[in-house]
C-alpha positions as a printed NumPy array, in Angstrom:
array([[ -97.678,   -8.155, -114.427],
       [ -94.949,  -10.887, -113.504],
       [ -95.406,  -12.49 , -117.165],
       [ -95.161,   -9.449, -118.245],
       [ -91.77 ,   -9.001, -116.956],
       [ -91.126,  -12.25 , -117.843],
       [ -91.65 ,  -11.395, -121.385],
       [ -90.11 ,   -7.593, -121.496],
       [ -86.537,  -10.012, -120.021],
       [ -87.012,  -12.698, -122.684],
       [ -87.414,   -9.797, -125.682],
       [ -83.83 ,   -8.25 , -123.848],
       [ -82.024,  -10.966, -123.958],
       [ -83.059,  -12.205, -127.067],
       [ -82.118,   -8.535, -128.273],
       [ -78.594,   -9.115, -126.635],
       [ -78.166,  -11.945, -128.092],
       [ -79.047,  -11.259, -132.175],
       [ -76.808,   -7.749, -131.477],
       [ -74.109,  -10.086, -130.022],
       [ -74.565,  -12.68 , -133.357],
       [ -74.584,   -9.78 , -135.922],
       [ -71.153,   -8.145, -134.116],
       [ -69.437,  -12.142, -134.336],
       [ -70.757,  -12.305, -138.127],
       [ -69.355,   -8.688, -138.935],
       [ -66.426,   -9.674, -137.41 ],
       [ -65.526,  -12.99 , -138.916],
       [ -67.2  ,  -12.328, -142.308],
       [ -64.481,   -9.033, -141.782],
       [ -61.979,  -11.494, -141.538],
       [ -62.339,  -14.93 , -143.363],
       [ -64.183,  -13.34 , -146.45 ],
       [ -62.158,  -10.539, -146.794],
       [ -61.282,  -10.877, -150.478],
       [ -64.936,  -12.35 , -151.623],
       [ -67.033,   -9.853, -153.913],
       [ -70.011,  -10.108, -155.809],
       [ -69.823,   -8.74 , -158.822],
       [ -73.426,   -7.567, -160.089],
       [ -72.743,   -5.456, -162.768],
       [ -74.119,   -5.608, -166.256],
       [ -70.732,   -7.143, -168.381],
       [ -69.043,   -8.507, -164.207],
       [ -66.64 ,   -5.931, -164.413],
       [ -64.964,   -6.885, -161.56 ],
       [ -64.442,  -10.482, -162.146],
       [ -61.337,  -11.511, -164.404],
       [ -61.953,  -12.129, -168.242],
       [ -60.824,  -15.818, -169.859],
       [ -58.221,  -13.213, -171.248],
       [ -56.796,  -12.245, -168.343],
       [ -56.754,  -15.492, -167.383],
       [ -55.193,  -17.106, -170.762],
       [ -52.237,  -14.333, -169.877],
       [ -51.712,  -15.024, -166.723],
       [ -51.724,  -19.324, -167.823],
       [ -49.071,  -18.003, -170.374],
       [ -46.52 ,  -16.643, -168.239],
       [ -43.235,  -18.018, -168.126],
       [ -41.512,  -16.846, -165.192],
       [ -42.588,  -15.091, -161.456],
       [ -43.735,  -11.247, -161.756],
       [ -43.795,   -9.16 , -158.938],
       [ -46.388,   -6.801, -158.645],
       [ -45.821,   -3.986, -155.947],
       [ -49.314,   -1.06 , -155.617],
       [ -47.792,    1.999, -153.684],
       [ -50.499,    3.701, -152.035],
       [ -50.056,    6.329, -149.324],
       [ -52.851,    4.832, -147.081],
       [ -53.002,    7.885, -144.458],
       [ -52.61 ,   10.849, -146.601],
       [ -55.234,    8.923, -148.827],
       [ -57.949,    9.692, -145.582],
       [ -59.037,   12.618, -146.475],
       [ -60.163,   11.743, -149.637],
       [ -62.655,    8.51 , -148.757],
       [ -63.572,    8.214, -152.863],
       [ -59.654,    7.526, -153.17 ],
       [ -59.666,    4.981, -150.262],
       [ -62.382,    3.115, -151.673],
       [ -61.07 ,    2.694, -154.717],
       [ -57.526,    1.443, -153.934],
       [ -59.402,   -1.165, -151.568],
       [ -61.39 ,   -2.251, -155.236],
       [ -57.491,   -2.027, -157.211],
       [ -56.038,   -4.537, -154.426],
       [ -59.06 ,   -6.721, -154.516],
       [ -58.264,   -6.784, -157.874],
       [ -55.082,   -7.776, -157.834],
       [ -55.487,  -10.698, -155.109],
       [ -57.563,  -12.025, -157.492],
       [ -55.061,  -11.823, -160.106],
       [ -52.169,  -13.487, -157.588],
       [ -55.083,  -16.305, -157.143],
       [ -55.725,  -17.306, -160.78 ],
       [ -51.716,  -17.024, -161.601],
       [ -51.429,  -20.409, -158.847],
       [ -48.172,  -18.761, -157.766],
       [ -46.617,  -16.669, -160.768],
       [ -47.974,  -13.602, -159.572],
       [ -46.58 ,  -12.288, -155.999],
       [ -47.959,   -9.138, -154.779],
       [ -46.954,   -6.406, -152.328],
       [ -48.57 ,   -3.924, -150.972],
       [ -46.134,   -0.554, -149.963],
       [ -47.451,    2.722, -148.3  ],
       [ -44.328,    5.192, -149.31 ],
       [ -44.744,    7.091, -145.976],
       [ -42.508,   10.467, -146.709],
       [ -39.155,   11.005, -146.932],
       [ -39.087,    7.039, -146.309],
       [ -36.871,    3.809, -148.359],
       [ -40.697,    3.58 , -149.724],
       [ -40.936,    6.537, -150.961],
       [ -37.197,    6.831, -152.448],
       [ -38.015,    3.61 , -154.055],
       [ -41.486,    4.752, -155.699],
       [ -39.881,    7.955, -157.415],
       [ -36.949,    5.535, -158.989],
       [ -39.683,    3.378, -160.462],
       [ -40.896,    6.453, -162.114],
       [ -44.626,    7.074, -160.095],
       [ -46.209,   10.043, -160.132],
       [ -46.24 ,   12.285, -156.98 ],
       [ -49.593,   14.085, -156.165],
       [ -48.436,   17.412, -153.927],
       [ -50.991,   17.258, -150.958],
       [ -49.491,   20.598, -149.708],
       [ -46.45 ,   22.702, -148.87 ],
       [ -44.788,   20.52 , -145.983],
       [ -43.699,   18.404, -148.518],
       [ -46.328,   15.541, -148.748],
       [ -46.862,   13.592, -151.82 ],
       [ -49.239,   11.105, -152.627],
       [ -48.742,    7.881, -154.099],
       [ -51.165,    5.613, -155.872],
       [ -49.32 ,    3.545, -158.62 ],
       [ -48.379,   -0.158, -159.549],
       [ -45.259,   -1.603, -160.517],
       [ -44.387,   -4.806, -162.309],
       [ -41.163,   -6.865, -162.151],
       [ -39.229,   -9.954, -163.105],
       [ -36.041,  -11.663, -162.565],
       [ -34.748,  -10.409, -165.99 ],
       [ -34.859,   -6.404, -163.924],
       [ -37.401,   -5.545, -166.458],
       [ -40.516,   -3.374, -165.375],
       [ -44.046,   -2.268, -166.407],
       [ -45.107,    0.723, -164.683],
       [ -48.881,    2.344, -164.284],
       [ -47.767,    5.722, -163.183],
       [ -50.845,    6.702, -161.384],
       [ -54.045,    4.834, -160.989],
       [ -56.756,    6.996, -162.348],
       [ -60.696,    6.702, -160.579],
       [ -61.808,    7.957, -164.099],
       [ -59.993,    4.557, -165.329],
       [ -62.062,    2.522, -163.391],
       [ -63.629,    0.761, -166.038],
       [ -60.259,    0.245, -167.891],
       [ -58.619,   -0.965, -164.621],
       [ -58.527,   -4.951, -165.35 ],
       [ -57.03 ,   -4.32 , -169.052],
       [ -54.377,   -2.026, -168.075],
       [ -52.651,   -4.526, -165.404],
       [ -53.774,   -7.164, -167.749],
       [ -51.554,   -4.919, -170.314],
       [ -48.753,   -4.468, -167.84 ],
       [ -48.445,   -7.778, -167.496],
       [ -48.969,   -8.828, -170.6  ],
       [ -46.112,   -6.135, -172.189],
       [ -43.576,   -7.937, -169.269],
       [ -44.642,  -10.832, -170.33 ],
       [ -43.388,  -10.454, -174.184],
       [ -41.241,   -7.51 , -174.237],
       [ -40.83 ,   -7.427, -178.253],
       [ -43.714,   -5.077, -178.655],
       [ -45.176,   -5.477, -182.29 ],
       [ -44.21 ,   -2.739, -184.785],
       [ -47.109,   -0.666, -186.819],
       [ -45.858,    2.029, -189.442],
       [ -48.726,    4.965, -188.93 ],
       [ -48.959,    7.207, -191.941],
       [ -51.512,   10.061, -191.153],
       [ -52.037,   13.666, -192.225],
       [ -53.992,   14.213, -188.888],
       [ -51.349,   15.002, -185.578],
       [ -52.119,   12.297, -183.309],
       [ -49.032,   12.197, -181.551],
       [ -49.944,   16.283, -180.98 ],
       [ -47.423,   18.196, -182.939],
       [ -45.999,   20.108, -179.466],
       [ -48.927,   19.883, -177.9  ],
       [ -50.909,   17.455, -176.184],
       [ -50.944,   13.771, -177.896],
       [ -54.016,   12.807, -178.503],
       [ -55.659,    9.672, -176.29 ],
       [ -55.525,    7.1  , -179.068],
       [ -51.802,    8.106, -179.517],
       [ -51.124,    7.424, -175.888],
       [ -53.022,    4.362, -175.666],
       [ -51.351,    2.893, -179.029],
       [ -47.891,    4.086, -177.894],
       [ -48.268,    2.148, -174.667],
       [ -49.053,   -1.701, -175.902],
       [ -47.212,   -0.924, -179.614],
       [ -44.053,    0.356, -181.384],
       [ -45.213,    3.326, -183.951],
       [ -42.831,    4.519, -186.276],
       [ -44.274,    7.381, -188.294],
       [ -43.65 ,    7.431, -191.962],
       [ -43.937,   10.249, -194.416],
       [ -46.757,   10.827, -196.226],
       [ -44.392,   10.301, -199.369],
       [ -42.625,    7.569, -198.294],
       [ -41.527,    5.198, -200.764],
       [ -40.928,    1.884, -198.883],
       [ -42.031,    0.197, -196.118],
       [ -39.843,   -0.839, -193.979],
       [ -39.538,   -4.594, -193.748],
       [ -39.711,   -5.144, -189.869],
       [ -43.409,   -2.811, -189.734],
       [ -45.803,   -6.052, -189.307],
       [ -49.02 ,   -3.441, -189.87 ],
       [ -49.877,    0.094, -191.621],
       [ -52.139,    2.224, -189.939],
       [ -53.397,    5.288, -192.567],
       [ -55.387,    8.247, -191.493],
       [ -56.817,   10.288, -194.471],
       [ -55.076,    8.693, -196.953],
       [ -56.494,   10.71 , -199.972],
       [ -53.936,   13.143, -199.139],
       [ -50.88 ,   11.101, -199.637],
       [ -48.46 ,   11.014, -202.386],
       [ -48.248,    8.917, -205.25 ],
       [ -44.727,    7.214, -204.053],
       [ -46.563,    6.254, -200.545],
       [ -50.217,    4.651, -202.241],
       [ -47.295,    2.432, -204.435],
       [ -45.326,    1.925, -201.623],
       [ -48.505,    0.785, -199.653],
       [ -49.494,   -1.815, -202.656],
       [ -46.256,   -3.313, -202.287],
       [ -46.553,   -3.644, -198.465],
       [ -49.891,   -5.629, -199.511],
       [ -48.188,   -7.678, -202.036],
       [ -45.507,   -8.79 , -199.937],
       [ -48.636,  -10.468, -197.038],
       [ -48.589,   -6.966, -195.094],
       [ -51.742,   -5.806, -193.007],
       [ -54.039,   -3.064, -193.364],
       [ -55.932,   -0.579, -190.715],
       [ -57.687,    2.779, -192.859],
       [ -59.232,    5.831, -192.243],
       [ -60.833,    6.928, -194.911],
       [ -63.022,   10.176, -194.544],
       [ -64.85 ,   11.957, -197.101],
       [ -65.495,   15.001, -194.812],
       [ -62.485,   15.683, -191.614],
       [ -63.691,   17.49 , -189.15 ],
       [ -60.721,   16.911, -187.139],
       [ -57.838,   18.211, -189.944],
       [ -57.209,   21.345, -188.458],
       [ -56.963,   24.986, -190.906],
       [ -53.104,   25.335, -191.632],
       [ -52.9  ,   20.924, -192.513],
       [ -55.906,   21.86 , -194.778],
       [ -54.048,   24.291, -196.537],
       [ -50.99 ,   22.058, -197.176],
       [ -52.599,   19.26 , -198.691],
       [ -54.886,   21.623, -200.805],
       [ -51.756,   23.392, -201.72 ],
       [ -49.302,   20.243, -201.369],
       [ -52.244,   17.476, -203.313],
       [ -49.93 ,   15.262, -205.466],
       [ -51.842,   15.364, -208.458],
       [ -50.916,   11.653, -209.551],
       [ -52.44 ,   10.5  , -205.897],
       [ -55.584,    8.564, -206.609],
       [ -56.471,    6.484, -203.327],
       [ -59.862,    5.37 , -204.211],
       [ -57.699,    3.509, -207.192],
       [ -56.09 ,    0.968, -204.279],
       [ -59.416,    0.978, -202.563],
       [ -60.813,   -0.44 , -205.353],
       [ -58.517,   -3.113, -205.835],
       [ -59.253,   -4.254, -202.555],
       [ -62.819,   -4.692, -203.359],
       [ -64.485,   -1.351, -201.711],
       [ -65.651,    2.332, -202.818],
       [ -66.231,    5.004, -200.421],
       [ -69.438,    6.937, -201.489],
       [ -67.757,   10.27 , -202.855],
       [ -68.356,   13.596, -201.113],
       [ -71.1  ,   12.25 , -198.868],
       [ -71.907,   11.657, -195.226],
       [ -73.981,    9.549, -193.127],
       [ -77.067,   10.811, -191.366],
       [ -78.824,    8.723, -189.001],
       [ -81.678,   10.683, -186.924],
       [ -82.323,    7.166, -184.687],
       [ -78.021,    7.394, -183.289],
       [ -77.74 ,   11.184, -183.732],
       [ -75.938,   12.452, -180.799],
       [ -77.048,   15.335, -178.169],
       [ -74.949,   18.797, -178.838],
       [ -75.598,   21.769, -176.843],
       [ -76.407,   24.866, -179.219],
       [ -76.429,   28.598, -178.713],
       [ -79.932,   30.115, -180.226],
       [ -81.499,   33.463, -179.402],
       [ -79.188,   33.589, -176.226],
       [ -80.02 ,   30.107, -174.736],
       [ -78.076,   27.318, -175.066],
       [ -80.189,   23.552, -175.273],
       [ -79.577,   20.663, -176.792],
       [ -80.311,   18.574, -179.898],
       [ -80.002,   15.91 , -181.663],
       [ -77.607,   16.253, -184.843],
       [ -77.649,   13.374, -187.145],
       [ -74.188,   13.941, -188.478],
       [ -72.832,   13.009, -185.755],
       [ -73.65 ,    9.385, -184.698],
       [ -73.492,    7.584, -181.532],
       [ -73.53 ,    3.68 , -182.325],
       [ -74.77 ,    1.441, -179.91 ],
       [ -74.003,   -2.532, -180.04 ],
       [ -76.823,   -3.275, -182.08 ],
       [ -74.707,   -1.492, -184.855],
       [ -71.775,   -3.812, -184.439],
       [ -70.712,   -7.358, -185.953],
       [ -70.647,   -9.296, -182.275],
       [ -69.118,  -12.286, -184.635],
       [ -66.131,  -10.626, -185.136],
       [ -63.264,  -10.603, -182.36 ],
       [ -63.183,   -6.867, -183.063],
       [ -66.225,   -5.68 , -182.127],
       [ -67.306,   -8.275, -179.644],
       [ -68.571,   -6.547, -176.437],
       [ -68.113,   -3.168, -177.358],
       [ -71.129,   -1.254, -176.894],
       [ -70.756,    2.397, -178.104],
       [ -68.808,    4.58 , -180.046],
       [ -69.002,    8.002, -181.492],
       [ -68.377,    8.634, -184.877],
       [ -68.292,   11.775, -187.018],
       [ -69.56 ,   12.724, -190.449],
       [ -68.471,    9.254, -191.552],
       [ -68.822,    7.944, -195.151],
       [ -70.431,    5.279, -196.553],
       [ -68.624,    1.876, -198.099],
       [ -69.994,   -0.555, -200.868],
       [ -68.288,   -3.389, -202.176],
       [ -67.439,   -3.823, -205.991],
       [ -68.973,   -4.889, -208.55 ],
       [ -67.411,   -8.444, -209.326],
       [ -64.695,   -7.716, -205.99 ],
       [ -62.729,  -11.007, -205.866],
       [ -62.14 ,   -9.862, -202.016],
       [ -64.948,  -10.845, -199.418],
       [ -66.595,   -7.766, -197.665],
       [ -67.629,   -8.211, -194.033],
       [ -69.402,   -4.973, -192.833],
       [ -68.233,   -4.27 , -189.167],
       [ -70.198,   -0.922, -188.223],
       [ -73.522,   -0.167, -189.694],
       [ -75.892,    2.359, -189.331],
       [ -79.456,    1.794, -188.287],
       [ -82.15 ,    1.457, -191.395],
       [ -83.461,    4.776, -190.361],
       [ -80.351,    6.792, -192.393],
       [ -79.661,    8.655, -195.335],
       [ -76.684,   10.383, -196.968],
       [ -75.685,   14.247, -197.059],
       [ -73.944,   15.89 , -199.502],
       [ -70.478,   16.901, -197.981],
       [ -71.157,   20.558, -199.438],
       [ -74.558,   21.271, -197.347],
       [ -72.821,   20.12 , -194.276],
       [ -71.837,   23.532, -193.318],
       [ -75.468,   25.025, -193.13 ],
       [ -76.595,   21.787, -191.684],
       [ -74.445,   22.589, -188.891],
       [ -75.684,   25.947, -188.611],
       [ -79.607,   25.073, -188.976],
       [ -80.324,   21.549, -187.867],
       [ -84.08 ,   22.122, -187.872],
       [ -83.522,   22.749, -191.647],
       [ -81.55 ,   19.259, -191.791],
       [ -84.166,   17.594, -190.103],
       [ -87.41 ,   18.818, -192.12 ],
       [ -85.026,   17.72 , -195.563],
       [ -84.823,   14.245, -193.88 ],
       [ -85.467,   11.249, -195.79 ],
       [ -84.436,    7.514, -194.667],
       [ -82.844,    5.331, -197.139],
       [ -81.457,    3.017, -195.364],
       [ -78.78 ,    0.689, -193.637],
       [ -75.25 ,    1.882, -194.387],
       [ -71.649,    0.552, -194.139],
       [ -69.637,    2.406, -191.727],
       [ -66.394,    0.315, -191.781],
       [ -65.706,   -3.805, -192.572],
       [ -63.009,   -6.294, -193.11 ],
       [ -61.608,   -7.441, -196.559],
       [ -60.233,  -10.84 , -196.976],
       [ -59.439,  -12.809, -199.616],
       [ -57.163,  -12.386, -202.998],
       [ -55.919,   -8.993, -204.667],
       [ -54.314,   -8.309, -207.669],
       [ -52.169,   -4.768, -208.034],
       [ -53.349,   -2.274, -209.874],
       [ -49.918,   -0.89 , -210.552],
       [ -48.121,   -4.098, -211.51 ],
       [ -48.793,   -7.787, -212.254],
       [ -48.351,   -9.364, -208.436],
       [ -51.191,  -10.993, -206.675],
       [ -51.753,  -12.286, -203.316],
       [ -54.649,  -15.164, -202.399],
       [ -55.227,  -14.073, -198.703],
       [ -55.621,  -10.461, -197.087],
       [ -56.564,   -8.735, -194.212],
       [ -57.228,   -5.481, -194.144],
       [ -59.588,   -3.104, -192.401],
       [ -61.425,    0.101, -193.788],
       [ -62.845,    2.716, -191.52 ],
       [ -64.988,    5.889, -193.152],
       [ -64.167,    8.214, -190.872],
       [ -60.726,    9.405, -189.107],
       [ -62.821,   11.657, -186.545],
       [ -63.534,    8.957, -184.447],
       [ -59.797,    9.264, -183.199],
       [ -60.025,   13.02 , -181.969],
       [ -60.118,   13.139, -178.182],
       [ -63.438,   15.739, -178.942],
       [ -65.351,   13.093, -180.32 ],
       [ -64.63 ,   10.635, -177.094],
       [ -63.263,   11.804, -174.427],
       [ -64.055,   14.676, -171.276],
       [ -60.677,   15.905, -169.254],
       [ -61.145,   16.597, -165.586],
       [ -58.747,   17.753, -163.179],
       [ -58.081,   15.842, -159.927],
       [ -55.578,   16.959, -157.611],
       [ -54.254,   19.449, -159.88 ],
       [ -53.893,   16.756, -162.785],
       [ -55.926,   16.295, -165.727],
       [ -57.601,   13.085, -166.454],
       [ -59.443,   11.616, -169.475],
       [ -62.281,   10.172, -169.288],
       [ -63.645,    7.898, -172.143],
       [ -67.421,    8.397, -172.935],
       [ -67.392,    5.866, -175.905],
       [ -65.568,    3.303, -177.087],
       [ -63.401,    4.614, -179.623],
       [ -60.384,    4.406, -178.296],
       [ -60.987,    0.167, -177.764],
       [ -61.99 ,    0.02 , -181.164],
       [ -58.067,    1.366, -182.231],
       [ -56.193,   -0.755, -180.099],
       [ -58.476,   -3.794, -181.246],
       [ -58.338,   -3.506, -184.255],
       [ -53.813,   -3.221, -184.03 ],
       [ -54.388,   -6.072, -181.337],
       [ -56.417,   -8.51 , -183.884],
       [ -54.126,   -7.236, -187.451],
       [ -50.917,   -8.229, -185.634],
       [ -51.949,  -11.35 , -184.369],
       [ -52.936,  -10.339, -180.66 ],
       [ -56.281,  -11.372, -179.643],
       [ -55.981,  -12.095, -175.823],
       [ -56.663,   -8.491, -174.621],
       [ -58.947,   -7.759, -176.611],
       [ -61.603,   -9.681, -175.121],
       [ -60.578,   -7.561, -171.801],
       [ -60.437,   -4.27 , -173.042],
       [ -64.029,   -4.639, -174.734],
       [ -65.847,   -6.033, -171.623],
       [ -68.288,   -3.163, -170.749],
       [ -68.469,    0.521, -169.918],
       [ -70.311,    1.958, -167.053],
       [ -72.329,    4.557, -169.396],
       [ -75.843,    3.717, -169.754],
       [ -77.819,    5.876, -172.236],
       [ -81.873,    6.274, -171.679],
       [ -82.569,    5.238, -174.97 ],
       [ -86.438,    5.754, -174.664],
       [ -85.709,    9.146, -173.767],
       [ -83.219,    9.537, -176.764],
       [ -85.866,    8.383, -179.056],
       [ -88.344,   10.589, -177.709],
       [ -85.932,   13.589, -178.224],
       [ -85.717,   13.159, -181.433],
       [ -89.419,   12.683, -182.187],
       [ -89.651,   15.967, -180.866],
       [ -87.513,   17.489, -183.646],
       [ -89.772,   16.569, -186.539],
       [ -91.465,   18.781, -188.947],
       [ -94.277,   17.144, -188.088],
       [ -96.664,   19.772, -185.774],
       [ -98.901,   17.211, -183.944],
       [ -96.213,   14.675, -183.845],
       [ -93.371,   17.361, -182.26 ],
       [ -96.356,   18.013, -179.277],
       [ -97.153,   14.551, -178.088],
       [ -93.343,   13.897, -178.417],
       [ -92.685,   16.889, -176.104],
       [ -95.492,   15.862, -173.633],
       [ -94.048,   12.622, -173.599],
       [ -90.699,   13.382, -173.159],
       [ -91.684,   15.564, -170.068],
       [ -93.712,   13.025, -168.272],
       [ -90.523,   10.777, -169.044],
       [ -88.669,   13.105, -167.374],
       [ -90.414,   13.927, -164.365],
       [ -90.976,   10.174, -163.805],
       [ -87.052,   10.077, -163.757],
       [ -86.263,   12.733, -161.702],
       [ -89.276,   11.212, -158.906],
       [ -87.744,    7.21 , -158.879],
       [ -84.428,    8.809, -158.944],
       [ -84.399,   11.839, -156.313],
       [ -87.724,   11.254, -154.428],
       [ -88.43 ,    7.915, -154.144],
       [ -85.607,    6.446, -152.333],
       [ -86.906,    9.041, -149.306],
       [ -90.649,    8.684, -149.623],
       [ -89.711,    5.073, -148.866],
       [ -87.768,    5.489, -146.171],
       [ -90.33 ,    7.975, -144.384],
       [ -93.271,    5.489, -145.168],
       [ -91.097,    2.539, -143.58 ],
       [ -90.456,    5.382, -140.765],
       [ -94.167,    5.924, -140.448],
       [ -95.027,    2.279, -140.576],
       [ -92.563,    1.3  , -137.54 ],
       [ -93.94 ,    4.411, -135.633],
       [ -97.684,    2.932, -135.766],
       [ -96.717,   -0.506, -135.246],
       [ -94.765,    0.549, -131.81 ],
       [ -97.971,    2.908, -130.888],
       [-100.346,   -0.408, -131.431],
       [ -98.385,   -2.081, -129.206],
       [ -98.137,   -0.12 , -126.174],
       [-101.948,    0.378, -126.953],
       [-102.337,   -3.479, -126.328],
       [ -99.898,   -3.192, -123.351],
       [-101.83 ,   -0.902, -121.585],
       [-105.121,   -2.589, -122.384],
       [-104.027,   -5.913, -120.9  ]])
């Protein structure tokens, strides 16, 4: 009984003691490795990018950075908390790599406080917690000695994944305040048109200086480094010469061409039936530059057609429409700066590009389809989208297809006799891809509304600007990674259940519900059946030990 004691002291103290190490190493981990994170995910989204660091290397005077954040009013929401802890881990990082050009300050704008006056003056957005007057803060502000500043209004959660580029951005912009200037010629209202601008518009309009131009302009003006077009088969004559010219005289090229819009809206349709400058013959430049766009048909791809949710016989499900395609990075030229580390994107009813015969241009295809496509005449797409079960039993693969590429090389005019030995220009077939419906979800968080990407589209824009005006440093940020996964098994198996195929639609469907369930148990029941086993374990290991007590 005495060694028993003995031991039942010994197993105390040594309890006392490992409680007493683990409270020290919680305490002084708390404190000396305060700012040290391991970064696990997938693309180390939380570590800085060699272009983040190649702007910070690049900056020539101090920047201060100052992150208001209203710490206490912040406590009842512990997602927020979180998150600001992840935005000023962030940042220390950033003040680390800079060796001294970045200082940082953190500021809670307590209310009706300096802080706070000083906040609203830098222009950040108040969140109204309720009626006594308390507004929360949660933005970042950049300065220099020169009194210019870069402001992030309001730090979105839903921007998570954006976070590094957009200080990156910020500093970046304060950095080099001559922001490069792109002419944007478009028959699609991007900047909204009294309404809401759409998110490409807001993202380009933050890093770049637009100037829109007519859709009949007749000269470029000479400080525009870049043209951006958007449907360009409905321009006038005076603009497609005016655009050869730009292209004469060295000038860069972004287009969307799209042989089907789903994103011109009724009354613009109208006009540019109406308004169509019979002279107007795009496909004329296009084929100067060394490309055709497949006329009046789409791309269908059953392996990338994306989920919709249809209404039929009162029930709403979801399918797979092939119309509609959402490109994974297998689909992208990782060679070119462009499309290096993007990962998805969602295009819609996009055409299909060829070079010419005897082109003196080089053709570099950036976006392809998988070899599992086929092309749609524009004029069935109507009952296609009424009837995809009658889409699907039509379908026949044909192939690989072009989606959008780069053209370099020489040009001649085809309206006069000028030439020019190098180009750069950029061809899209499809303008959809810059609709917010195609790529991004609102929300609503404390009474604002938030965007949320779900593909890449929006990256893709601002690359491609970035790389056609000379800009390549954030790009390599801004296409590091996204935090959406797809279950591409499950995809696959979804649309293997679609076929006309009887036997084949069955074993799909049996499939895809064993797929699911096993989902649904490792993700909802597992985690719990483990921790009850471990439970269960510890119980029968303490009974078998008193057992032995006893016995001795």
């Amino acid at each position: 009984m005495r060694m028993q004691n003995k031991f039942r002291l010994l197993s105390t103290a040594l309890l006392l003691l490992a409680a007493l190490l683990f409270l020290l190493l919680n305490v002084s981990s708390g404190y000396f490795l305060k700012a040290l994170r391991l970064d696990v995910t997938a693309d180390r989204l939380y570590t800085l990018s060699s272009g983040s660091k190649q702007i910070l290397q690049s900056i020539d005077e101090p920047i201060t950075i100052r992150m208001y954040f209203s710490k206490r009013l912040a406590k009842i929401n512990p997602y927020l908390i979180s998150f600001a802890t992840r935005v000023q881990d962030l940042l220390i990082q950033y003040e680390r790599a800079s060796k001294g050009k970045i200082v940082l300050e953190f500021i809670d704008p307590e209310p009706r406080s300096n802080a706070e006056e000083e906040a609203l003056s830098y222009g950040l957005q108040a969140i109204p917690l309720d009626d006594l007057g308390n507004d929360l803060y949660f933005g970042i502000v950049a300065t220099n000695s020169a009194n210019s500043q870069r402001v992030i209004p309001f730090l979105q959660p839903a921007r998570e994944v954006t976070l590094e580029y957009d200080i990156s951005q910020m500093i970046s912009n304060l950095n080099n305040p001559q922001r490069p200037k792109i002419g944007l010629i478009s028959s699609l209202p991007l900047e909204g048109r009294g309404g809401r601008p759409w998110m490409v518009w807001q993202q380009m309009t933050a890093q770049f200086d637009l100037q829109v131009l007519d859709l009949d302009v007749a000269q470029i003006p000479a400080d525009i480094k870049l043209l951006m077009l958007v449907n360009p088969d409905t321009f006038k004559n005076e603009a497609l010469l005016a655009i050869d010219q730009f292209v004469m005289q060295g000038g860069h090229i972004v287009a969307y061409v799209d042989p089907y819009s789903e994103a011109t809206d009724p009354e613009s349709a109208t006009l540019n039936s109406l308004y169509r400058d019979p002279q107007a013959d795009f496909s004329r430049l296009l084929n100067a530059w060394g490309l055709q766009l497949e006329p009046h048909k789409v791309v269908a791809d059953r392996s990338l057609a994306k989920p919709v949710r249809i209404e039929a016989e009162g029930h709403a499900h979801t399918v797979r429409y092939p119309l509609w395609l959402d490109l994974i990075d297998a689909n992208f030229a990782q060679d070119d700066v462009v499309m290096a580390g993007l990962d998805r994107m969602t295009l819609g009813t996009a055409g299909s590009l060829t070079a010419v015969t005897n082109a003196t241009t080089q053709f570099k295809p950036l976006i392809t389809s998988s070899p599992d496509a086929m092309l749609v005449p524009v004029a069935d797409i109507k009952q296609y989208q009424e009837d995809v079960a009658m889409l699907m039993q039509a379908y026949k693969p044909q192939g690989s297809f072009i989606l959008a590429g780069r053209i370099t090389g020489p040009i001649k005019s085809p309206y006069t006799d000028k030439e020019i030995a190098n180009s750069n220009i950029i061809v899209v077939a499809d303008g959809d891809l810059l609709h917010d419906h195609f790529w991004v979800n609102f929300q609503k968080m404390l009474g604002q509304e938030f965007g949320i990407p779900t593909a890449a589209n929006g990256n893709f824009v601002v690359s491609v600007l970035d790389n056609l005006t000379g800009s390549d440093a954030l790009i390599s940020i801004r296409n590091r990674g996204t935090f959406v996964r797809p279950f591409t098994a499950l995809q696959q198996l979804e649309i293997a259940a679609q076929s006309d195929d009887p036997e084949a639609r069955v074993l799909a469907d049996k499939k895809l519900k064993a797929m699911e369930t096993q989902v649904k148990f490792f993700g909802v029941a597992l985690v719990p059946l483990i921790i009850v086993v471990c439970g269960f374990a510890a119980w029968l290991m303490q009974i078998r030990r008193e057992a032995k007590s006893k016995a001795h």
